[in-house]
TORPA-4810 file (N, C-alpha, C, O; in nm, 3 decimals):
<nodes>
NODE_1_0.084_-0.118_0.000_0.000_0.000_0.000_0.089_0.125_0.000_0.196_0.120_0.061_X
NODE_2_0.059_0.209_-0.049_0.140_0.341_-0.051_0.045_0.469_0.004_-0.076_0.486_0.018_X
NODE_3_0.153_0.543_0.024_0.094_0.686_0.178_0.017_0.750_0.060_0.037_0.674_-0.035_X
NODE_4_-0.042_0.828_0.029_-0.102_0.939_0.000_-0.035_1.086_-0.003_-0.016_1.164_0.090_X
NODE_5_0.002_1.102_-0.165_0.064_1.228_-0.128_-0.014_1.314_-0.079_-0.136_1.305_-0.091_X
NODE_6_0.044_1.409_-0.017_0.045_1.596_0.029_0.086_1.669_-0.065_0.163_1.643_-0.157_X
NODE_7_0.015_1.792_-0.032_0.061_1.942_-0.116_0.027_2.079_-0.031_-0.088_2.121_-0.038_X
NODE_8_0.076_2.116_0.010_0.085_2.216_0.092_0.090_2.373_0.013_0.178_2.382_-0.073_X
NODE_9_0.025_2.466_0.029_0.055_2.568_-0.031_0.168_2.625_-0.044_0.170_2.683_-0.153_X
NODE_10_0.287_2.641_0.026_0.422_2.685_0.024_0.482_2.580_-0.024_0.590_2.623_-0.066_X
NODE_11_0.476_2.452_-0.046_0.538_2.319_-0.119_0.514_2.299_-0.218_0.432_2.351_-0.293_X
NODE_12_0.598_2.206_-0.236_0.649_2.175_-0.422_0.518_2.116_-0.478_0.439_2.052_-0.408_X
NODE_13_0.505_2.134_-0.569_0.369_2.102_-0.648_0.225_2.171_-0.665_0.125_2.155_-0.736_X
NODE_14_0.283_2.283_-0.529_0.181_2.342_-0.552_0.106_2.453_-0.645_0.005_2.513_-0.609_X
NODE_15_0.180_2.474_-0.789_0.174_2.547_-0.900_0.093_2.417_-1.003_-0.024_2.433_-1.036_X
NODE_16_0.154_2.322_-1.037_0.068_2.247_-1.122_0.049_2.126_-1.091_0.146_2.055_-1.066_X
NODE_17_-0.060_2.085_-1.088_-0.150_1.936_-1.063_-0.081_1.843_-1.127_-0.039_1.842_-1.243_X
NODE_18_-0.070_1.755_-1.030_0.019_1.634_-1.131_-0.100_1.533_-1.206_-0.216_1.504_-1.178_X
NODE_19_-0.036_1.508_-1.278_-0.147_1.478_-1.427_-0.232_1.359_-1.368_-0.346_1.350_-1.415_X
NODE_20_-0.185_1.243_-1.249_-0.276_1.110_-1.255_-0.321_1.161_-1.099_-0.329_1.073_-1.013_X
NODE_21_-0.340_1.251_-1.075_-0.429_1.290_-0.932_-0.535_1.310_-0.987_-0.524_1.413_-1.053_X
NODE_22_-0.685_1.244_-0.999_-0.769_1.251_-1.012_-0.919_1.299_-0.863_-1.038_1.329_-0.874_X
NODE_23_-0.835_1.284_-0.755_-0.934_1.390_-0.600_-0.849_1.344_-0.527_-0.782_1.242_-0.515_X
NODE_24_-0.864_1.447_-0.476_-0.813_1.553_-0.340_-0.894_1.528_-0.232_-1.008_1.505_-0.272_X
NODE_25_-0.882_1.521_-0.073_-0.952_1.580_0.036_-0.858_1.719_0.083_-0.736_1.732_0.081_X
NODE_26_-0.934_1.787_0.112_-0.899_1.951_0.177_-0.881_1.894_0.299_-0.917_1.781_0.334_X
NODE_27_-0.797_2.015_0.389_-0.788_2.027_0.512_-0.910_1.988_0.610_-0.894_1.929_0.716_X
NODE_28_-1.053_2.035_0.551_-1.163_2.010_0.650_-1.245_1.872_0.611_-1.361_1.849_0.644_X
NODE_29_-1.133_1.756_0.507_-1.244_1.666_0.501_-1.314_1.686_0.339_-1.393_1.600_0.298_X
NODE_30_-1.294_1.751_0.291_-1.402_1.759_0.157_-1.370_1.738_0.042_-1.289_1.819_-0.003_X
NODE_31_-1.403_1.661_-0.024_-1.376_1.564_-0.126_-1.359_1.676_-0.288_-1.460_1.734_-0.327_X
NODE_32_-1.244_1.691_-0.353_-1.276_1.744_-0.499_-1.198_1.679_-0.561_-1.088_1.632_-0.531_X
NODE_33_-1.266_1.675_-0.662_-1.282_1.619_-0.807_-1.203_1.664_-0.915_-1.173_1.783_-0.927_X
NODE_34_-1.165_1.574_-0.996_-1.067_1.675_-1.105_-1.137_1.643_-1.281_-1.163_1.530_-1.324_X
NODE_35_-1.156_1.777_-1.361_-1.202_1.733_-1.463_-1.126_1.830_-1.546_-1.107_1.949_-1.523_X
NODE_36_-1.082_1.752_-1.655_-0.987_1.860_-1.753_-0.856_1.924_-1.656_-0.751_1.870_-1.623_X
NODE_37_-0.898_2.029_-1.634_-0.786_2.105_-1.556_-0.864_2.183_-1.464_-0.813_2.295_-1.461_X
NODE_38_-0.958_2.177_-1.391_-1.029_2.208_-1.273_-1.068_2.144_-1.195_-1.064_2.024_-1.223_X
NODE_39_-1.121_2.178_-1.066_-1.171_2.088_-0.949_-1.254_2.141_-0.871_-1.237_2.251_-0.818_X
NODE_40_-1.377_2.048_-0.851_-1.499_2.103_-0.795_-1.532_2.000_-0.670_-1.478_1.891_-0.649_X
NODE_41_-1.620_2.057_-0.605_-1.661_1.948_-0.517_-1.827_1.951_-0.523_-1.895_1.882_-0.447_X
NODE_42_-1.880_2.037_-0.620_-2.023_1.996_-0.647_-2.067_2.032_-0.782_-2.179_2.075_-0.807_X
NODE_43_-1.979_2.014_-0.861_-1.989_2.008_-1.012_-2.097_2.179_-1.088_-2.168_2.199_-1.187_X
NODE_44_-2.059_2.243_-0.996_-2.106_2.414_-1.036_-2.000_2.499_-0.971_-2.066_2.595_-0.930_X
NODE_45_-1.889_2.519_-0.940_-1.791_2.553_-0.891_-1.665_2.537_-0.912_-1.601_2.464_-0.836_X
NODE_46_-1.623_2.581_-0.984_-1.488_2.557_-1.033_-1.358_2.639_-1.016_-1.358_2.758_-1.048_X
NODE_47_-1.214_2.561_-0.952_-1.135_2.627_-0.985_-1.032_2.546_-1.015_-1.055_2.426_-1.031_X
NODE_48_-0.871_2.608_-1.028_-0.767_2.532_-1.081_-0.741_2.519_-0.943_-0.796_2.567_-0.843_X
NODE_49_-0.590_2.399_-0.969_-0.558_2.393_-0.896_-0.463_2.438_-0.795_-0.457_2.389_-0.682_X
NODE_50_-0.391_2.531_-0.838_-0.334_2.665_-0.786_-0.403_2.740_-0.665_-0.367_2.761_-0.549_X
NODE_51_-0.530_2.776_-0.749_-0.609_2.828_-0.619_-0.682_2.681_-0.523_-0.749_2.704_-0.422_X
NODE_52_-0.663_2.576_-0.559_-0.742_2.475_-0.441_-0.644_2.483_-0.349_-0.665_2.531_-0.238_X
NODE_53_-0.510_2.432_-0.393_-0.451_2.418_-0.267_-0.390_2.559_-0.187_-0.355_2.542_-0.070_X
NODE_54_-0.378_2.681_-0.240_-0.390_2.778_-0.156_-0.469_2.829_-0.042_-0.449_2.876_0.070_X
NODE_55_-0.627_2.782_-0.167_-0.729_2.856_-0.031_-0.759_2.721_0.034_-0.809_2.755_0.141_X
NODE_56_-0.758_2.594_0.032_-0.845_2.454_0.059_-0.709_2.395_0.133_-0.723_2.314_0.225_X
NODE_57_-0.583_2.435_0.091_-0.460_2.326_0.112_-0.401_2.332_0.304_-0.418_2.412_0.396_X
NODE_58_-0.357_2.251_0.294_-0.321_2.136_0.272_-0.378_2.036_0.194_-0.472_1.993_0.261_X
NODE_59_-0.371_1.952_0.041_-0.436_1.871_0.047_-0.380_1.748_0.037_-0.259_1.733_0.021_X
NODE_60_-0.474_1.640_0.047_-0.425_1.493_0.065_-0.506_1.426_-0.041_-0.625_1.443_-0.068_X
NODE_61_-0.380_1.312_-0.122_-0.426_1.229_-0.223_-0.554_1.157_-0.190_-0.560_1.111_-0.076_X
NODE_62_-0.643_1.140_-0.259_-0.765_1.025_-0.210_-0.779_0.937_-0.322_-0.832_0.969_-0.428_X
NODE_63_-0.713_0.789_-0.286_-0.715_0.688_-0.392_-0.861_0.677_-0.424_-0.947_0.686_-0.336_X
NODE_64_-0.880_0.663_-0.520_-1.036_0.619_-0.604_-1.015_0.490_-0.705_-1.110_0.446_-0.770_X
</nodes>
């Protein structure tokens, strides 16, 4: 089994989404989604991922 990466807003990666991360959990628990090059967590809300893990980050890999 393998850990689940992190991305932290001041840490590495946190400019561009690595291509086979398909969701994220945020700091409080909340599940987003990745489509094209955005991420939502209720499919009317969208942003990149630049701004998720700034305003949402810390985030943590969630295997699917």
């Amino acid at each position: 089994m393998t850990a689940a990466r992190r991305w932290s807003p001041d840490g590495p990666g946190c400019f561009r989404s690595p291509e086979n991360v398909t969701a994220v959990r945020d700091r409080t628990g909340r599940l987003w989604t990745r489509h094209t090059t955005r991420w939502t967590t209720n499919n009317s809300h969208w942003i990149r991922w630049r701004a998720l893990v700034a305003e949402h980050g810390p985030l943590t890999e969630e295997n699917r």
